[in-house]
C-alpha positions as CSV (number, residue, x, y, z in Angstrom):
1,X,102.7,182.8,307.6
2,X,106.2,182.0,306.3
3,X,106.8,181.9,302.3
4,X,106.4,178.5,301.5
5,X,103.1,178.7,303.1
6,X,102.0,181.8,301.4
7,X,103.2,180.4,298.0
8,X,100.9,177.4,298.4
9,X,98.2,179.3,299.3
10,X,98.6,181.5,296.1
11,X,99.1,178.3,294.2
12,X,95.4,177.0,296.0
13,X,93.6,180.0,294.9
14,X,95.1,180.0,291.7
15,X,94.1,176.4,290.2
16,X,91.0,176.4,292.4
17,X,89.9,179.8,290.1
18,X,91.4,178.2,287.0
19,X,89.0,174.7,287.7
20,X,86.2,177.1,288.6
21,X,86.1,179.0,285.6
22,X,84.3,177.9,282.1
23,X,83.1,174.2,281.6
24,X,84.8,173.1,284.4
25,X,82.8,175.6,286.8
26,X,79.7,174.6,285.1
27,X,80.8,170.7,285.4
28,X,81.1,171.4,289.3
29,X,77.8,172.7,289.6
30,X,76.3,170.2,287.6
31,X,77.8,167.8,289.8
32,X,76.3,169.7,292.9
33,X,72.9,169.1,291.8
34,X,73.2,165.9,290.8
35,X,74.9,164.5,293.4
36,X,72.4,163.1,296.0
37,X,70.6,161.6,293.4
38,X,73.5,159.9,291.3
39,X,73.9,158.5,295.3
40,X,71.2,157.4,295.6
41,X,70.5,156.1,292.4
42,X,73.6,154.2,292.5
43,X,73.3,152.9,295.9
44,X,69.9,151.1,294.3
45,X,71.5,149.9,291.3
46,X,74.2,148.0,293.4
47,X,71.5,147.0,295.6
48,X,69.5,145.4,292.7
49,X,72.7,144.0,291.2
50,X,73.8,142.2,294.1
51,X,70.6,140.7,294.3
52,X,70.4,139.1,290.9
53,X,74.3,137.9,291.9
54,X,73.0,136.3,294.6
55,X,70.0,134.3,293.0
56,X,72.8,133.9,290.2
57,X,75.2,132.1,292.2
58,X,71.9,130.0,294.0
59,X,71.1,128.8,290.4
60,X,67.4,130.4,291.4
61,X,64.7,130.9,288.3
62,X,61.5,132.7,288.5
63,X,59.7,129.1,289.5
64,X,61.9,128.4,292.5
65,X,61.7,132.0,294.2
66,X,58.1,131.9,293.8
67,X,58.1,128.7,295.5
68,X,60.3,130.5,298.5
69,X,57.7,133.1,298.7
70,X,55.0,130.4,298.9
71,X,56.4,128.6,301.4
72,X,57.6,131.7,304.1
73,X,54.4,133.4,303.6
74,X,51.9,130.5,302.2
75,X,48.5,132.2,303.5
76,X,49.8,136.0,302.1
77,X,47.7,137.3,299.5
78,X,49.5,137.3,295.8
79,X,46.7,138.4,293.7
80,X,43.5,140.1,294.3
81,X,40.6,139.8,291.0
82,X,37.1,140.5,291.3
83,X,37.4,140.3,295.0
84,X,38.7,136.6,294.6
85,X,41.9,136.5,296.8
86,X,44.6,133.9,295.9
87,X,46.9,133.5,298.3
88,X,50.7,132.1,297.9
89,X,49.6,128.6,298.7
90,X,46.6,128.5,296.1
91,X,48.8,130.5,293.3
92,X,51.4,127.7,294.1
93,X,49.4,124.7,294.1
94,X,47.5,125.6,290.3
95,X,50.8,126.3,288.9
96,X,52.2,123.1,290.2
97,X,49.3,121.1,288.3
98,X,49.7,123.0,285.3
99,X,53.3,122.0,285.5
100,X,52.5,118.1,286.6
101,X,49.9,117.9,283.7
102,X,51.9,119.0,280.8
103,X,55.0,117.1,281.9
104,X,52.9,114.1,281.0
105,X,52.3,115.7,277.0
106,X,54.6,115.0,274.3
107,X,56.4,117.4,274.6
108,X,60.4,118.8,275.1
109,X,62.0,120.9,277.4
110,X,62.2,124.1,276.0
111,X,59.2,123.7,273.5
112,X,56.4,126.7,273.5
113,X,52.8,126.7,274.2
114,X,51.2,129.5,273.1
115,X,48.5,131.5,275.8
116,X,45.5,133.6,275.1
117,X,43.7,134.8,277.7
118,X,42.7,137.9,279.2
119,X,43.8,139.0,282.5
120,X,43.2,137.6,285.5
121,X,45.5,135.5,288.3
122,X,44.8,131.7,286.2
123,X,47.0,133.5,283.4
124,X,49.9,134.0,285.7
125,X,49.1,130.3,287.2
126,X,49.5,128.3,283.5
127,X,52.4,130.5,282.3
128,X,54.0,129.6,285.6
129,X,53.2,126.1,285.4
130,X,54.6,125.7,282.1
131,X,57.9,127.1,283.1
132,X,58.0,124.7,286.2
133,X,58.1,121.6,283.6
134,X,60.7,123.2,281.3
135,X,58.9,124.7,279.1
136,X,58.3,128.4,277.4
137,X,54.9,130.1,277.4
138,X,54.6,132.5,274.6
139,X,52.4,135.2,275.8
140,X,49.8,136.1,272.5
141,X,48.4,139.8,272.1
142,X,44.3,139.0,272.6
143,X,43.6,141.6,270.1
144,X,45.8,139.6,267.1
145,X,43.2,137.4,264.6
146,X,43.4,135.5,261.6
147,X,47.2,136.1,259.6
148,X,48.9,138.0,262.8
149,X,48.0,135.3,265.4
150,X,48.7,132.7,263.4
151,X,52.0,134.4,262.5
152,X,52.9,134.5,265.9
153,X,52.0,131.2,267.2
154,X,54.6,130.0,264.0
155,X,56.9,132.6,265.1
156,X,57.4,131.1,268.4
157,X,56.9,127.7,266.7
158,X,54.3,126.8,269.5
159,X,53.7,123.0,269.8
160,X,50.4,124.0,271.4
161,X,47.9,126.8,272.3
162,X,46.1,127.3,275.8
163,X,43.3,129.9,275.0
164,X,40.5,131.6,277.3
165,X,37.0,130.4,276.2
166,X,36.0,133.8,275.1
167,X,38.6,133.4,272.1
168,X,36.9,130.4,270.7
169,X,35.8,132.2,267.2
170,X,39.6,133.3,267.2
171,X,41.2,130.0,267.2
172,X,38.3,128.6,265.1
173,X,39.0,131.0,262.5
174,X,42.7,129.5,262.3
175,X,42.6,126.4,263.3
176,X,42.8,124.4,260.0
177,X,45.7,126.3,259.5
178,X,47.7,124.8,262.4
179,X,47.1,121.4,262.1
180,X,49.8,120.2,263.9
181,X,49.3,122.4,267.2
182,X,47.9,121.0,270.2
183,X,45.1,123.2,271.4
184,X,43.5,123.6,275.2
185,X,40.7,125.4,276.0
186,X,40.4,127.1,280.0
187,X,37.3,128.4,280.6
188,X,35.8,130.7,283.3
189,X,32.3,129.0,283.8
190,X,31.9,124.8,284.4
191,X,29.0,124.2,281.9
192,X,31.4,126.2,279.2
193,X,30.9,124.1,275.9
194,X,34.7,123.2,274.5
195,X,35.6,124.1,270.5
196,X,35.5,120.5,268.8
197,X,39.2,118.9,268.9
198,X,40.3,120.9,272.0
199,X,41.2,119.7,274.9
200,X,39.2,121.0,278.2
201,X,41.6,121.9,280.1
202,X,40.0,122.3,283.8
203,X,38.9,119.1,284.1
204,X,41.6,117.6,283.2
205,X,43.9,119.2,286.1
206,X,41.3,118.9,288.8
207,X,42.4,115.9,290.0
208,X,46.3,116.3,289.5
209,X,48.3,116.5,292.7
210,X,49.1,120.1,293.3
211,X,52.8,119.1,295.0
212,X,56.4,120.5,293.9
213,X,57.7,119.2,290.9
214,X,61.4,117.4,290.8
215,X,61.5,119.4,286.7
216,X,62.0,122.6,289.1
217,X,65.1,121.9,290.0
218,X,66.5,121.1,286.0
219,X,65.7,125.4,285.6
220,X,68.8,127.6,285.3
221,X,68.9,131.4,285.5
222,X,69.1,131.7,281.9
223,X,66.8,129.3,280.6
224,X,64.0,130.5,278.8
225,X,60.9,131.4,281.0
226,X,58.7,133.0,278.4
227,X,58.3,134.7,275.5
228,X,56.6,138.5,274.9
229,X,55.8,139.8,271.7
230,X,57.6,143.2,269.9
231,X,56.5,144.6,266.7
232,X,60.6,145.7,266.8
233,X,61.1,148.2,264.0
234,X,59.5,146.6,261.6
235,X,57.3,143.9,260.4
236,X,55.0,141.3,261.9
237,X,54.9,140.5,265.5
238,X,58.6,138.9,266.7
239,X,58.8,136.8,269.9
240,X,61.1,138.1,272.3
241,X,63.4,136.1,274.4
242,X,62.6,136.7,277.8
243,X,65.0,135.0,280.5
244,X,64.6,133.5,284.1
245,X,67.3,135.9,284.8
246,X,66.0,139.6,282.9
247,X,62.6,138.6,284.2
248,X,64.4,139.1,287.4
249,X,66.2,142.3,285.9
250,X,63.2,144.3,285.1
251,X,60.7,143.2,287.9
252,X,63.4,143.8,290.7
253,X,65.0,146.6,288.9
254,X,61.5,148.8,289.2
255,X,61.5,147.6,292.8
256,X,64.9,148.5,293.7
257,X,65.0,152.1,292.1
258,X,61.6,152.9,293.1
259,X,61.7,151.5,296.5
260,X,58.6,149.6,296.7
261,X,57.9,148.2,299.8
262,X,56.6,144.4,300.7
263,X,53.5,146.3,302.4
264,X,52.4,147.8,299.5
265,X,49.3,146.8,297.3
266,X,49.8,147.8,293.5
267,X,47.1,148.0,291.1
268,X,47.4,146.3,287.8
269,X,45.1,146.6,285.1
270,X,46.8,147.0,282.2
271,X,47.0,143.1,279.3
272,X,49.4,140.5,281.2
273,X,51.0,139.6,277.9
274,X,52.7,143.1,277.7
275,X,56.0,143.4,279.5
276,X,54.7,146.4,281.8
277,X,51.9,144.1,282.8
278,X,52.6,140.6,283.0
279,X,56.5,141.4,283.7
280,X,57.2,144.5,285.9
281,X,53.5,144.5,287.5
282,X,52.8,140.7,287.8
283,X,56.5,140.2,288.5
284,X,56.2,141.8,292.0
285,X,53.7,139.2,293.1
286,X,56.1,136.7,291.9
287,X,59.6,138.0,293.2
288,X,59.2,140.4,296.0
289,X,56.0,139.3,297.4
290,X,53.6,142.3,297.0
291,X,50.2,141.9,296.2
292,X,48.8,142.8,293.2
293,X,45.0,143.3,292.4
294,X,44.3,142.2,289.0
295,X,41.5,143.8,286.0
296,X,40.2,141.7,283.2
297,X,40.8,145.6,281.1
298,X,41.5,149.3,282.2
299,X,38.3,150.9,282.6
300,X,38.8,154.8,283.6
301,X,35.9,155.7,285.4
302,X,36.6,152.2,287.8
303,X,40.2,153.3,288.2
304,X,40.2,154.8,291.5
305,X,37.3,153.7,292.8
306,X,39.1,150.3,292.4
307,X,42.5,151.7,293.7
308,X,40.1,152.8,297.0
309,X,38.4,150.0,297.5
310,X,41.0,147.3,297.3
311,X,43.5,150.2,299.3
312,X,45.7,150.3,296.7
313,X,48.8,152.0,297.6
314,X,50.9,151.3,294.0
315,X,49.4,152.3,290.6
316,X,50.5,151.1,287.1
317,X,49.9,153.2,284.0
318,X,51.0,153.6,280.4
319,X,50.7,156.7,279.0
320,X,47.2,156.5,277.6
321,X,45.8,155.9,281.0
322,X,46.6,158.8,282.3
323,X,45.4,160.5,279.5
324,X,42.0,159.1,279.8
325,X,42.0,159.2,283.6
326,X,42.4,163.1,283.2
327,X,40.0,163.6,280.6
328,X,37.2,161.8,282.8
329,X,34.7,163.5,285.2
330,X,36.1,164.2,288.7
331,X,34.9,162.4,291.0
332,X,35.1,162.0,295.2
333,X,37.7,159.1,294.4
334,X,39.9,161.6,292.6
335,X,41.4,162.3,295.5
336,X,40.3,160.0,298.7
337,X,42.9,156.5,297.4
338,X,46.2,155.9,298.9
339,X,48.0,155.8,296.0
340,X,51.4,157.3,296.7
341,X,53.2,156.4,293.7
342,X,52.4,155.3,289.8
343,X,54.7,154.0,287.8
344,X,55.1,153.1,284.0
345,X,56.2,154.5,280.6
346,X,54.6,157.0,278.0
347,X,53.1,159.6,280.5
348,X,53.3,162.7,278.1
349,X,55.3,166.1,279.8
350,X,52.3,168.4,279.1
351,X,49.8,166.3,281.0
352,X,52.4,165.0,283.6
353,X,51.6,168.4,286.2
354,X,48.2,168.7,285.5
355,X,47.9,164.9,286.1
356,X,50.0,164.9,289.5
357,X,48.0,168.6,290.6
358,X,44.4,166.9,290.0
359,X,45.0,163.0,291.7
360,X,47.6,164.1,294.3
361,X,49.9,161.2,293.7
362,X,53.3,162.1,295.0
363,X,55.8,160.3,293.2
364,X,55.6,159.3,289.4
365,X,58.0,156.8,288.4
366,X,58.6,157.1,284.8
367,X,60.3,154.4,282.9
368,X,62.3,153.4,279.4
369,X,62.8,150.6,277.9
370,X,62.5,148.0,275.2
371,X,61.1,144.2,275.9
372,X,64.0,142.6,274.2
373,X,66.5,145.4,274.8
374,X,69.7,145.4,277.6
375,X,69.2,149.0,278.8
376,X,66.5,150.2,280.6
377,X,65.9,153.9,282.5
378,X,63.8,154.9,285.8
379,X,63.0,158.7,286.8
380,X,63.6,158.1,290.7
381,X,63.1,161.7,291.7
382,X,60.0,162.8,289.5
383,X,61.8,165.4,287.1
384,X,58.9,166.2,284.5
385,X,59.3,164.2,281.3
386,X,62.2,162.5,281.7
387,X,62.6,158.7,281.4
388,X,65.7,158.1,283.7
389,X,68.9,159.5,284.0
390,X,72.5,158.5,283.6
391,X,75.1,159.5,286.4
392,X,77.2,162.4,285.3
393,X,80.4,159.6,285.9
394,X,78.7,156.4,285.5
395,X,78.7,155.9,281.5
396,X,81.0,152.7,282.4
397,X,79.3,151.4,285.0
398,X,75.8,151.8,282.9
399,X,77.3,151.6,279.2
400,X,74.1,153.0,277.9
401,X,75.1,156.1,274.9
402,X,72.7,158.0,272.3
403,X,74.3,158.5,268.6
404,X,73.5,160.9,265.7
405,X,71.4,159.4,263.0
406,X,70.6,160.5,259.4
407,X,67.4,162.3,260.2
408,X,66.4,160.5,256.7
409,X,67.1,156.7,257.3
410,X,67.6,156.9,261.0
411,X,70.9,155.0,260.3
412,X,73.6,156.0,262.5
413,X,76.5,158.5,261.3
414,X,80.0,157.3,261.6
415,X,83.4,159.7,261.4
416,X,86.2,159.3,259.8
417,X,87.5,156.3,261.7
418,X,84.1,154.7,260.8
419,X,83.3,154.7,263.9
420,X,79.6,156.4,265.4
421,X,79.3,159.5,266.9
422,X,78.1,160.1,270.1
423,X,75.4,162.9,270.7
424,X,76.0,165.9,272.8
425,X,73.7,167.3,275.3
426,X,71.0,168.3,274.3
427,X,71.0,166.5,270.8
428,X,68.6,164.3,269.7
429,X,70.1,160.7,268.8
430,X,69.3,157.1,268.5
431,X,69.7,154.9,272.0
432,X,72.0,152.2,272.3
433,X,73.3,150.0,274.9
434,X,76.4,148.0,274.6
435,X,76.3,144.1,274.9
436,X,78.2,142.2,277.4
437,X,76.6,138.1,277.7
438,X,78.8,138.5,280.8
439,X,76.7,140.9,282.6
440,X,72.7,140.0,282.7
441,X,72.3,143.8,282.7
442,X,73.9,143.9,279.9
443,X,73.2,140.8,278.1
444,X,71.0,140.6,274.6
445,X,69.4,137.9,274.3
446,X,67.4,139.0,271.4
447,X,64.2,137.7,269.8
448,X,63.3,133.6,268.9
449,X,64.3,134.3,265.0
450,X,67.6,134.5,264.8
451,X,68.0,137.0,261.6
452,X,65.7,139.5,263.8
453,X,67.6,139.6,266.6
454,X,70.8,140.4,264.4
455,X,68.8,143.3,263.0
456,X,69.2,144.8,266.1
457,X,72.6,144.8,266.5
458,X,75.3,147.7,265.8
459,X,78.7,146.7,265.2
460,X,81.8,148.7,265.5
461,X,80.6,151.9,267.5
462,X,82.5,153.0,270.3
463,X,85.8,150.8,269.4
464,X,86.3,147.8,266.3
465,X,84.6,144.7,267.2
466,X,82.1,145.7,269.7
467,X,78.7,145.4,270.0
468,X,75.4,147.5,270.9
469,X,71.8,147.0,270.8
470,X,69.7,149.1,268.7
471,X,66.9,150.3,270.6
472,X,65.2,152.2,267.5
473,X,64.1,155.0,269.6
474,X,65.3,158.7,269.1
475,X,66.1,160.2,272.7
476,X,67.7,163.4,274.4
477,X,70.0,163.5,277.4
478,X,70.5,167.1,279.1
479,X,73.4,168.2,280.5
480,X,72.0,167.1,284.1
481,X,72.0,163.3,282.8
482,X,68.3,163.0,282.3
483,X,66.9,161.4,279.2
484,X,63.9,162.3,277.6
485,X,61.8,160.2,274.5
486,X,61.2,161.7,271.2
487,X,60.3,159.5,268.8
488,X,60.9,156.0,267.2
489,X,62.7,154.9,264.2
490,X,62.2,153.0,261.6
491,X,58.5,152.0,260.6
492,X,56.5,151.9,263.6
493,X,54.6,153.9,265.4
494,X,52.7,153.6,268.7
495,X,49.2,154.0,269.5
496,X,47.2,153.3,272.5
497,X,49.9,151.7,274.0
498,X,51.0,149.2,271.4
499,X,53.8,149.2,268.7
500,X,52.1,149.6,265.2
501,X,53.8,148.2,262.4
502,X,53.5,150.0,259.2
503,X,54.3,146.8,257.0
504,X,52.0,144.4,258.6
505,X,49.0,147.2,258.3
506,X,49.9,147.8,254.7
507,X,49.7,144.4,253.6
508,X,46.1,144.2,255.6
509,X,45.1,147.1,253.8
510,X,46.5,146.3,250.5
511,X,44.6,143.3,250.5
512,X,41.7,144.9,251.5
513,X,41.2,147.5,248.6
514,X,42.2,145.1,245.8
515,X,46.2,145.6,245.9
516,X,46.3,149.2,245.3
517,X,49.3,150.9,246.5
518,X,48.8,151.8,249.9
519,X,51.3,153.9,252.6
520,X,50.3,154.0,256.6
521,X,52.5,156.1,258.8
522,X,51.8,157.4,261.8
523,X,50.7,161.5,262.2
524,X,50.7,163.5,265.4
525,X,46.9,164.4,266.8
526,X,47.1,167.2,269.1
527,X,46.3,166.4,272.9
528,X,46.8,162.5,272.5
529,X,49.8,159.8,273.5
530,X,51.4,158.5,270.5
531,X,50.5,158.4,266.5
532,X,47.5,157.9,265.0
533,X,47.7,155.6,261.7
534,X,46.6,157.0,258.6
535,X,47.2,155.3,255.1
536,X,47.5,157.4,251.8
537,X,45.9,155.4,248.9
538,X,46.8,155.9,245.0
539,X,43.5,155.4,243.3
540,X,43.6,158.3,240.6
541,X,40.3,156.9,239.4
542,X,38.5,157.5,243.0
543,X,37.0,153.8,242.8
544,X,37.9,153.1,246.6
545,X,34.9,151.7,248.8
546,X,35.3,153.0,252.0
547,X,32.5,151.1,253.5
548,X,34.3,147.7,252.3
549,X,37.9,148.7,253.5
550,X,36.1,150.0,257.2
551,X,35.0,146.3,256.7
552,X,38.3,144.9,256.2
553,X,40.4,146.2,258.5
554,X,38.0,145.7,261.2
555,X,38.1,142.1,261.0
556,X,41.7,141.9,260.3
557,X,42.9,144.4,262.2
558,X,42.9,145.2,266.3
559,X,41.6,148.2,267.0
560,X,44.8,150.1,267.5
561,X,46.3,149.4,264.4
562,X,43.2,150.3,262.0
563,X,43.8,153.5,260.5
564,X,42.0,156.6,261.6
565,X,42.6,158.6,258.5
566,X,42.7,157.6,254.6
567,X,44.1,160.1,251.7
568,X,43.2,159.0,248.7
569,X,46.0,160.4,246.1
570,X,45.4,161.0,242.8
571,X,49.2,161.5,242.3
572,X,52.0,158.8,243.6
573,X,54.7,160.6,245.2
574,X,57.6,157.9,244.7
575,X,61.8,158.6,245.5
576,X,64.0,157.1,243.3
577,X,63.8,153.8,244.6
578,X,60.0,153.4,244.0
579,X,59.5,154.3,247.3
580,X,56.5,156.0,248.0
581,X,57.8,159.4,250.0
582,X,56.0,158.8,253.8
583,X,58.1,161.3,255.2
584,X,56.2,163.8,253.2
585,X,53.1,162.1,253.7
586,X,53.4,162.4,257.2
587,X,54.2,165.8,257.1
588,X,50.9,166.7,256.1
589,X,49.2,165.0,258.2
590,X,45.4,165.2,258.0
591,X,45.2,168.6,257.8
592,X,42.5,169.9,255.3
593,X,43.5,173.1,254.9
594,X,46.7,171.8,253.3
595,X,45.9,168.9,251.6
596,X,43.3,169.1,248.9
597,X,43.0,164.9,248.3
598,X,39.9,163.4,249.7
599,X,40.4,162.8,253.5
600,X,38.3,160.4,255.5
601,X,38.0,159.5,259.2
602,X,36.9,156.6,261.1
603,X,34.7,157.2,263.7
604,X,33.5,155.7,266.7
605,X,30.9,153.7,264.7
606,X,33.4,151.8,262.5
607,X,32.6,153.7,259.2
608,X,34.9,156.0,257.4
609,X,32.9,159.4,256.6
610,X,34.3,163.0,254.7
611,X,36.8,164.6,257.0
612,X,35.0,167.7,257.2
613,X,36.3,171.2,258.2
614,X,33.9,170.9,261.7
615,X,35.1,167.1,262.0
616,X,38.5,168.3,261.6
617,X,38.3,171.2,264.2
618,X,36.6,168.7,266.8
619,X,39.7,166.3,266.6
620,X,41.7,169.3,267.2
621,X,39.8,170.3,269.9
622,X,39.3,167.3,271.8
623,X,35.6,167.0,271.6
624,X,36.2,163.6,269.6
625,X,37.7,161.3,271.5
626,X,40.5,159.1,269.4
């Protein structure tokens, strides 16, 4: 070896020990492990991207690649319900005289019509009808009554409502409130009688021609195709602006990073007016043409029983299902489906092994993300608890970021340049993605009032004059990349599955009890998903009528967002503001042995009774089931 040779050699070994040593040594090896999945995880998001080019470029919308799929593969099955198959052709041909009927109304492209119905393959049919005349169908939570629903069909400022026979009493209950809306009733049985002034709508379309429409072909890629309802942060329900083309983002994104194939058969019983239901799940029907069995509502012990008898290969969950799946009795189907892979959101880390161990599914395909947001996550390699992950070099080419908050008002903290701060590994810190209209992955498109969606928005963060979305949720990325949920900002909490808004249920409650100051928060029950709501009451006189407030908020209130727990204070903790103090409300939680105010809990007869010491240690037990 001459000298010149030996001195690079030296020189090699020297900067290769000097990159090898500290945080660079560590970065290496991070890199090592993450490699093959940042491969693969990128080769999927480019795959999925080019996709959504494509039907970009084609000028495509929801309605005219569901009309592909009909026509390549017209006898196919889309939707399976109740052992009723509908098949490309039949899914096609109601949708089309959904679509030919209401082009006929008074009505203007882009207009809403409100829909309330519960699950089933029809849903998907009228929604998809009213998109192929141009118009938006604004997808109504079936649990909302009286204030709330009629909030939300203004909200959306629906020139008429489409609702499932079985919600007469609802829209009877608000009906001489919306004078002005059009209303339609569909109804499951012929001989069905019709709420007086309403429209029946089967017979009507029975005799339309079921053929393409020419209004198809006005649809753009980022027209409106529906709109799906977000507590957000705060307040009442807001109507989210949901896109031909992020309809297409979140259906085929799943797809694409979790590889589902065209063979499979996914089961889907979770409400078709959510985003993981009528969006990701019914989406794949829609797009990609998998077949997708259908359940009016989740029932546990029919879970997979149903997932072996239609051969389900494809199960969806939120977390609560799982939950309930593995508190149930085992059973032979336990273990005897084909399931292979679930996917969804919420599925808790302390119930994810026990849950995999017991029903042998091999993949779970955890997900993140908000309705109306621009940044969304997928676990593609089943790491326990995480949401999704982030290539170690990819923060530009997935400008997603978490920032430090004040732990206090959840606000983001700025430096000296008044810029925000970015969180390090393993902190804790608000979630963020940064707008580009440009990019449809990247795109906000926000919620139907205007003033909302701009609560939303950060300005100034990584650089003046730029732009994020404010997710509201408190996350934690590791030093591998993965991201893991914490908690939510702001005031709402979830429970069962659905954002709780503490405003809307303190105004119920308030009204309820005669206008006395009330607080609802959410508090942390051992062994269940979520928050459970429980309201503090000042009434120093002890005049409250439990009976009569258990009335109230069961008849305004869906079950979800009625409060399990009531304190009653004799003392009004207020800040300085004339706030009362939730934070150290919640804090306390229900917890007797703390708290020496009168507790009460509502149990699974409607009534609120004492929280007793032996009530108390049952909920923390598990033997009352929440």
């Amino acid at each position: 070896m001459g000298v010149n040779e030996l001195v690079i050699a030296v020189l090699t070994v020297c900067i290769g020990a000097y990159l090898l040593t500290g945080k660079r040594r560590r970065f290496i090896y991070l890199l090592y492990k993450t490699l093959p999945r940042d491969v693969l995880g990128a080769y999927r998001f480019i795959r999925v991207n080019v996709l959504l080019w494509w039907w970009e470029w084609q000028k495509l919308t929801v309605a005219k690649i569901f009309s592909r799929q009909a026509t390549a593969n017209p006898e196919k099955i889309a939707f399976i319900f109740e052992d009723k198959e509908w098949t490309y052709r039949e899914l096609e041909g109601y949708s089309n005289r959904i679509g030919r009927y209401f082009t006929g109304k008074s009505l203007s492209r882009e207009d809403s019509v409100g829909l309330i119905m519960e699950s089933r393959p029809e849903y998907v049919g009228i929604w998809l009808g009213l998109s192929k005349a141009g118009l938006v169908g604004a997808l109504l939570n079936t649990n909302l009554r009286q204030d709330v629903l009629m909030h939300s069909i203004k909200a959306a400022n629906c020139k008429a409502v489409i609702f499932g026979s079985n919600f007469k009493d609802a829209m009877v209950e608000i009906r001489e409130r919306i004078p002005n809306v059009a209303l339609y009733q569909w109804s499951e049985l012929p001989d069905t009688s019709c709420l007086e002034g309403a429209i029946d709508l089967n017979p009507e379309i029975s005799s339309v021609d079921s053929g393409p429409l020419d209004t198809v072909a006005l649809g753009t890629p980022r027209d409106k195709l529906i709109y799906i309802y977000t507590s957000g942060t705060t307040g009442m329900p807001k109507a989210a602006v949901i896109t031909n083309l992020r309809y297409m983002l979140m259906s085929c994104g799943v797809n694409s990073m979790l590889n589902l194939r065209p063979t499979d058969r996914i089961y889907n019983s979770l409400p078709l007016y959510h985003t993981a239901g009528g969006l990701i799940g019914v989406g794949q029907a829609l797009l990609r043409g998998i077949t997708v069995v259908l359940r009016r509502r989740f029932s546990a012990s029919k879970f997979w029983p149903d997932c072996v008898h239609y051969e389900c290969t494809v199960a969806q969950y939120i977390g609560e299902i799982c939950r309930y799946l593995l508190t149930a009795p085992a059973a032979p189907c336990d273990t005897t489906h084909k399931v292979r892979l679930m996917f969804g959101n919420g599925l808790r880390p302390q119930i994810w092994k026990p849950f995999v161990d017991r029903f042998g599914v091999k993949q779970i395909g955890e997900f993140y993300g908000a309705t109306e947001g621009n940044s969304n996550l997928v676990n593609i390699d089943n790491t326990i608890g995480a949401v999704g992950f982030v290539p170690l070099c990819g923060s530009s080419l997935y400008p997603v970021a978490l920032l430090r908050v004040d732990e206090e008002t959840g606000e983001p903290l700025r430096g000296p340049d008044g810029l925000c701060i970015r969180c390090k590994p393993g902190e804790s810190g608000i979630f963020v993605g940064k707008i580009n209209p440009k990019r449809v992955l990247n795109d906000f498109s926000g919620y139907v009032d205007r003033k909302a969606s701009e609560q939303k928005i950060l300005r100034d963060v990584f650089r003046k004059g730029d732009r994020v979305f404010n997710s509201g949720d408190i996350l934690l990325m590791d030093e591998f990349g993965y991201f893991y949920f914490k908690d939510r900002t702001g005031d709402t909490f979830r429970w069962h599955g659905e954002n709780v808004a503490t405003s809307e249920v303190e105004a119920v409650v308030s009204n309820v009890i005669g206008l006395k100051d009330a607080a609802v928060y959410g508090v942390e029950v051992p062994g269940t998903e979520g928050k459970a709501g429980m309201v503090a009451i000042y009434d120093p006189e002890y005049t409250l009528n439990v009976k009569e407030m258990a009335d109230g908020v069961k008849k305004s209130l869906p079950s979800y967002a009625r409060p399990l727990f009531v304190r009653v204070l004799s003392e009004l903790p207020m800040t300085g503001t004339f706030k009362l103090k939730k934070k150290d409300l919640q804090e306390d939680g229900f917890d007797i042995k703390k708290i020496t105010d009168p507790i009460y809990f509502l149990d699974n007869s409607g009534v609120y009774v004492k929280l007793t010491e032996e009530i108390y240690n049952n909920i923390l037990e598990g033997k009352i089931r929440l």
